[in-house]
N, C-alpha and C positions, 0 to 999 in steps of 0.2 A: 924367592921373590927377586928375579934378576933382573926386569922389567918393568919400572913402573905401569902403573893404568892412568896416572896423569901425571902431566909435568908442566908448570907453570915458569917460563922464564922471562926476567927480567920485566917483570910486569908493572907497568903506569897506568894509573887513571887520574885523570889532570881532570877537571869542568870549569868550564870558562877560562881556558888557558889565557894568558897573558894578559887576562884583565886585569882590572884592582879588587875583583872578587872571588881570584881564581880558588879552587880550592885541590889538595891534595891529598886523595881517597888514599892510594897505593903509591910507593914507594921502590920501584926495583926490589918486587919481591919475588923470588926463584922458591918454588916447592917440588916436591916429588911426593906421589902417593903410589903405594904398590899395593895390587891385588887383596883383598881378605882385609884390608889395615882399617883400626877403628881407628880414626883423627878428629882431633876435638881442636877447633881452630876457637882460642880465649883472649880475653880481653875487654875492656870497658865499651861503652855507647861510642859510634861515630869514630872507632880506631883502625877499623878498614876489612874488619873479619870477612863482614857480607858481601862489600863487594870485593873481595877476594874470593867468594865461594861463588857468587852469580859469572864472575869472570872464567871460571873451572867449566860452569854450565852452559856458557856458551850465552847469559841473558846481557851479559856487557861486557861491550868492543873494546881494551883495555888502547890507551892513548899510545902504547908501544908495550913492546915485547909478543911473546907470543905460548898460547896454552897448546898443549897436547893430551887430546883424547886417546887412548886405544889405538896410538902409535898412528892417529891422524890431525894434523891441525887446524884447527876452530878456524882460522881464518882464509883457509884455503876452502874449506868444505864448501859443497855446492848447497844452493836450497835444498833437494829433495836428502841430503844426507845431513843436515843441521833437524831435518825434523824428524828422522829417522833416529839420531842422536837421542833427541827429546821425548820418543817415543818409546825405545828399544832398548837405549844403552844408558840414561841417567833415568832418573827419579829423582822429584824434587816435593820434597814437604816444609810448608811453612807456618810460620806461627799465624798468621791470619787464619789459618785452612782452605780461604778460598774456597768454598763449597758453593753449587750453584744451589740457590733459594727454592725453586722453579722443580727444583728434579727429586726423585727418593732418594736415599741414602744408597739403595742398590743402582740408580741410573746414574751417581755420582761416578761412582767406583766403577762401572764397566764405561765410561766416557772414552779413555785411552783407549780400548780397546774396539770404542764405534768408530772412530777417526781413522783404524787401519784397515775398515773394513771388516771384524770378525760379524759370524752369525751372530745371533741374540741367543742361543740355546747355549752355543760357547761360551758368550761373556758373561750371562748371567750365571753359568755354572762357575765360573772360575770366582766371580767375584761375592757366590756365597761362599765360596770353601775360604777366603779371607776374611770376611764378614764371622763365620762360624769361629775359625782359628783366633781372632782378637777379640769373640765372649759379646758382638755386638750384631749377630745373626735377625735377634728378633726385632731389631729396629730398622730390616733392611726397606716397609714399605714406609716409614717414617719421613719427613722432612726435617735440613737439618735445624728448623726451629726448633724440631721438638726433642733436639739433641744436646746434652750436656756438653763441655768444655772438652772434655776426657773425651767422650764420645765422637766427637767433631773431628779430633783428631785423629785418632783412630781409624774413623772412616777416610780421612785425609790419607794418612801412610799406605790404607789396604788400596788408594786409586793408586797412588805412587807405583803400588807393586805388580799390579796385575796384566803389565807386562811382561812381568820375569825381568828388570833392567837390572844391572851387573853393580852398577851404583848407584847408593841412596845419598842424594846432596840435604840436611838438615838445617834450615836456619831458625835457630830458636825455639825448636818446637813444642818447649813448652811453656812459655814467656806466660802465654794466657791462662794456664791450668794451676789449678790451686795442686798441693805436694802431693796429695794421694792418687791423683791426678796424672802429674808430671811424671810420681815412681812409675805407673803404669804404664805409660809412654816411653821413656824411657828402658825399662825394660825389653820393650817390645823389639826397639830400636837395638838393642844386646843379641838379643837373639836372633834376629835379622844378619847380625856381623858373626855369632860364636856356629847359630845352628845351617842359616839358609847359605852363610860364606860371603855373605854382600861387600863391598865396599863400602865404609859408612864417613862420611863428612858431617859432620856436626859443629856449628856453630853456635855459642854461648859466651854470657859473660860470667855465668852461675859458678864459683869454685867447687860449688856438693857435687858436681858433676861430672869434674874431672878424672876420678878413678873408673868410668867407662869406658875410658879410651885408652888405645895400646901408644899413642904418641899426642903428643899436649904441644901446641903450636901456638905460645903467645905474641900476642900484635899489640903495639900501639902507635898512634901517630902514623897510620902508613905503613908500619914496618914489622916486621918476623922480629923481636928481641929476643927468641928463645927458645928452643925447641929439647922438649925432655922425654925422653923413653919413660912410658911407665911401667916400671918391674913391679910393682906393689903388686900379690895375690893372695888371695882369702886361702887360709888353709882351707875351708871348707869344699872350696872351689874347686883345689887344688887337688882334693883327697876324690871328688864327686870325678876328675876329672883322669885319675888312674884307674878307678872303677870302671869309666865307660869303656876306655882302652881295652880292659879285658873282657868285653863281649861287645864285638861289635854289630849283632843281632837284634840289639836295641833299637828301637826305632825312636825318629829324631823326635817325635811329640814326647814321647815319655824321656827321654835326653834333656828336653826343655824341664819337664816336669820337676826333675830332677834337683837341676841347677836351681829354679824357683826355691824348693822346697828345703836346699841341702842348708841354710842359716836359719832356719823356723822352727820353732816350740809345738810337736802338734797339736798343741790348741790352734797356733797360727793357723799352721798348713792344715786343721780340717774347717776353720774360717773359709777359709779360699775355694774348697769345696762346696759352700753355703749355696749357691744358685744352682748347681745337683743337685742338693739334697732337696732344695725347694722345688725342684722341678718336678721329680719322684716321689714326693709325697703329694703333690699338688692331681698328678695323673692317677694315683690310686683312689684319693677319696675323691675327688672332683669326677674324672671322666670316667674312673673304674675299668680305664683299657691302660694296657703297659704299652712303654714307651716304643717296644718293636711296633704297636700296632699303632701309634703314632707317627712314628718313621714311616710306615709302609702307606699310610692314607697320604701324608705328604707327599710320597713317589708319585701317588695315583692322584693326586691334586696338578702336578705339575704336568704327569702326561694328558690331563684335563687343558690344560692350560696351552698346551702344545698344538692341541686338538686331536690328541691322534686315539681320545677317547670322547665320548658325550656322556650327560649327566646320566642315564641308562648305567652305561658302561663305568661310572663309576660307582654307583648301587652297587652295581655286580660282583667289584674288585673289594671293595668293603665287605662286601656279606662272605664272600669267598672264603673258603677254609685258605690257611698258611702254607700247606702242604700244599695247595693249590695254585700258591701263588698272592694269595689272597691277603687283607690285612686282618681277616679273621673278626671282624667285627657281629655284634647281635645287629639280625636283619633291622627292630625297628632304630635303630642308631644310623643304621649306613642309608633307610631312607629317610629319614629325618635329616640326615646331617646333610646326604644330596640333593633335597628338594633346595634346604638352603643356600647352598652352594648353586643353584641354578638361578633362583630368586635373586644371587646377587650379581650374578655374571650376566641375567636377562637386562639387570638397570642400566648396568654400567655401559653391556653395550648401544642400549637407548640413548644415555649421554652424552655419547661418543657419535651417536653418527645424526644425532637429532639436537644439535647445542642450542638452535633459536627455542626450544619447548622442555630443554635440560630442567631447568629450575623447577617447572611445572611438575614434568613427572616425577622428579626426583620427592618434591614435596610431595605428591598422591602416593607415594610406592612408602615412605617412609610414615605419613597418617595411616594407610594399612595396616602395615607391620607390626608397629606397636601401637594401636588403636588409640590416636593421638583423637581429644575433644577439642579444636580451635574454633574460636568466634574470628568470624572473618577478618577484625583487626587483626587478630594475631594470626592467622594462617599469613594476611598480607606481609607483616614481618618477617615471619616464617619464608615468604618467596624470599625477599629480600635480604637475608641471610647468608640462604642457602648460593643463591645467584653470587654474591661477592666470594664465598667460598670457591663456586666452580670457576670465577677468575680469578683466584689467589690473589685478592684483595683484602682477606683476612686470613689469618692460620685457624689450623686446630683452636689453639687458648680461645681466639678469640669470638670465633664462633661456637663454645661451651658457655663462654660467658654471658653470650648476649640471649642465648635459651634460655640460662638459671636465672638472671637478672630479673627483677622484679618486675612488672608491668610497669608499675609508677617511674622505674629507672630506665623505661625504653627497652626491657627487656621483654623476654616470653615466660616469663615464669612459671617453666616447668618444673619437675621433682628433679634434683640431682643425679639419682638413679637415672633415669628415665633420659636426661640429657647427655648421660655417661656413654650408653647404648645408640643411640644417636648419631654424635659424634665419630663412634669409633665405625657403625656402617656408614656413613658418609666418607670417612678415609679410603676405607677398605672398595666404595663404591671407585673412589677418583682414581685407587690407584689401580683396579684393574683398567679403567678407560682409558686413563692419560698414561701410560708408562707400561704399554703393551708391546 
């Protein structure tokens, strides 16, 4: 490490200089961060961490001195290289998440990558293989209403990444997550620096946190007071860590695995395995097809999706022997399962190119489906529903609830069941329409 990747010197952020209200963020503070280095920048509320990390990212113009990116400085750079910066060479996660309300969790995360122009076959592939890798794959048509704390975030770090950017900037990022939560996040954020090599900045005032990082940088009032190497290592770490040395054949997921598992009881670490094993038991007795022939419908789902097949054509790939290419499925499975798949892809795209008569058919397709009995009051509800859902003027919760609700409460009171089923085609309708 002969070469920092940034250099921050003699940095000032003054607001409202000279007034009687002026205040002072930074202080003449000079940093260095080199290549691979995890840096925990700590200290209390309002001592100047953040915007000493927003000053790194290039999000504020510090009153004097001057930052160095990648051997180029922030305030020379032109437009089209500040966004390129922003685009290619930092990542920035934050404790809000910033997630757009409006988009799925998978239109979230391939954003940076619509902004630089990539395909859609690119972006979405890149950005389920980070989706898949942080265990939050199946929430990708979800919004992030219908996302947990831990979740939110998560899907926050996987847009950060799906650049591939050299460094990851952290401010707080788990300020809003409850600890089981945060561990997860945090971890994540470890292996990011131990496995993928990132650069990590991380901002905190949390002391449990500090042993993450290879160098501990406390601030107060403006200022650097103190800057400590952390040598502390877990024998565990340490012993997992001459191990891998001697096979370097190992591949980096099982490396992570590793590391996870190397301070755990295995009761713990076959815990951790729990959403496996639920998934594998869930495919035997539920759908009575193993998980390869799960995988291979998915393939043929998405070249469905592509177009570069039609609902025919995917019968065919279904029923197909394996040897063939096929996912091996029993014929009446792969046309049952395709009719469906057609039935929902025929609405969605009626939704989509018919919005002034959306609500209408969307209500006739779904009284079909599940051979819904409404008295015209309630079918009228029923429009009106569903129409504030297709302008996201309610979420998922809240149009579950105004189905199950009782008539007398302005509800439709349907059977729970029944509005469970519902709900989840009307998602799965929006998101093939809207996020195609």
């Amino acid at each position: 490490m002969s070469e920092p990747i940034i250099k921050a010197e003699n940095l000032k952020v003054i607001y409202n200089e000279g007034k009687s209200n002026e205040v002072r963020s930074l202080m003449d503070v000079s940093v260095e961060i080199f290549p691979e280095e995890y840096v925990i920048m700590h200290g209390p509320s309002g001592c100047g961490k953040s915007t000493l990390l927003y000053s790194i990212a290039g999000l504020q113009v510090p009153t004097s001195g001057k930052t160095t990116v990648g051997g180029k400085e922030l305030s020379k750079m032109k437009k089209k290289e500040k966004v390129e910066l922003h685009q290619s060479v930092v990542g920035m996660v934050f404790q809000a998440f910033y997630l757009i309300e409006s988009l799925s969790v998978i239109d979230n995360v391939c954003l940076p990558m619509t902004f630089k122009g990539s395909n859609l076959t690119q972006r979405r592939q890149e950005a389920m293989k980070l989706l898949q890798r942080f265990g939050i794959a199946e929430q990708a048509g979800k919004f992030p209403s219908q996302l947990s704390g831990g979740q939110k975030q998560r899907v926050a770090i996987a847009r950060a990444l799906i650049n591939n950017p050299q460094i990851i900037l952290a401010d707080e990022p788990v300020g809003n997550l409850d600890s089981v939560s945060a561990e997860n996040v945090m971890q994540i954020i470890k292996e990011l620096n131990e496995v993928d090599k990132k650069t990590i900045i991380l901002v905190t005032h949390n002391d449990e946190h500090l042993h993450y990082g290879d160098r501990i940088i406390t601030m107060r009032d403006g200022k650097i007071i103190n800057e400590e190497v952390n040598k502390e290592k877990r024998p565990a770490e340490a012993a997992q860590k001459d191990l891998l040395s001697k096979d370097k054949e190992i591949s980096p997921e099982l490396k992570v695995l590793m590391r996870s598992f190397s301070s755990l009881t295995p009761q713990q670490a076959g815990a951790l395995l729990v959403p496996y094993k639920s998934r594998q038991l869930l495919t035997h007795i539920l759908f009575e097809i193993t998980e390869e022939q799960l995988n291979s419908a998915d393939n043929f789902l998405k070249e469905l999706f592509f177009k570069n097949i039609d609902i025919v054509g995917l019968q065919m790939c279904l029923d197909k022997n394996s040897k063939e290419g096929g996912a091996n499925w029993d014929i009446r499975k792969a046309k049952s399962f395709a009719h469906r798949a057609g039935e929902i892809m025929e609405q969605s795209e009626f939704i989509k190119n018919n919005p002034e008569k959306s609500a209408e058919g969307l209500a006739e397709y779904l009284i079909r489906i599940f051979e819904l009995k409404l008295d015209p009051e309630v079918k009228k509800d029923f429009l009106r529903f569903l129409q504030m859902r297709l302008e996201n003027k309610i979420d998922y919760l809240v149009l579950r609830e105004n189905m199950d609700k009782p008539r007398i409460l302005g509800g439709m009171g349907l059977h729970k069941n029944t509005v469970e089923k519902i709900a989840r085609e009307i998602e799965i309708i929006m998101l093939l329409a809207y996020f195609a």
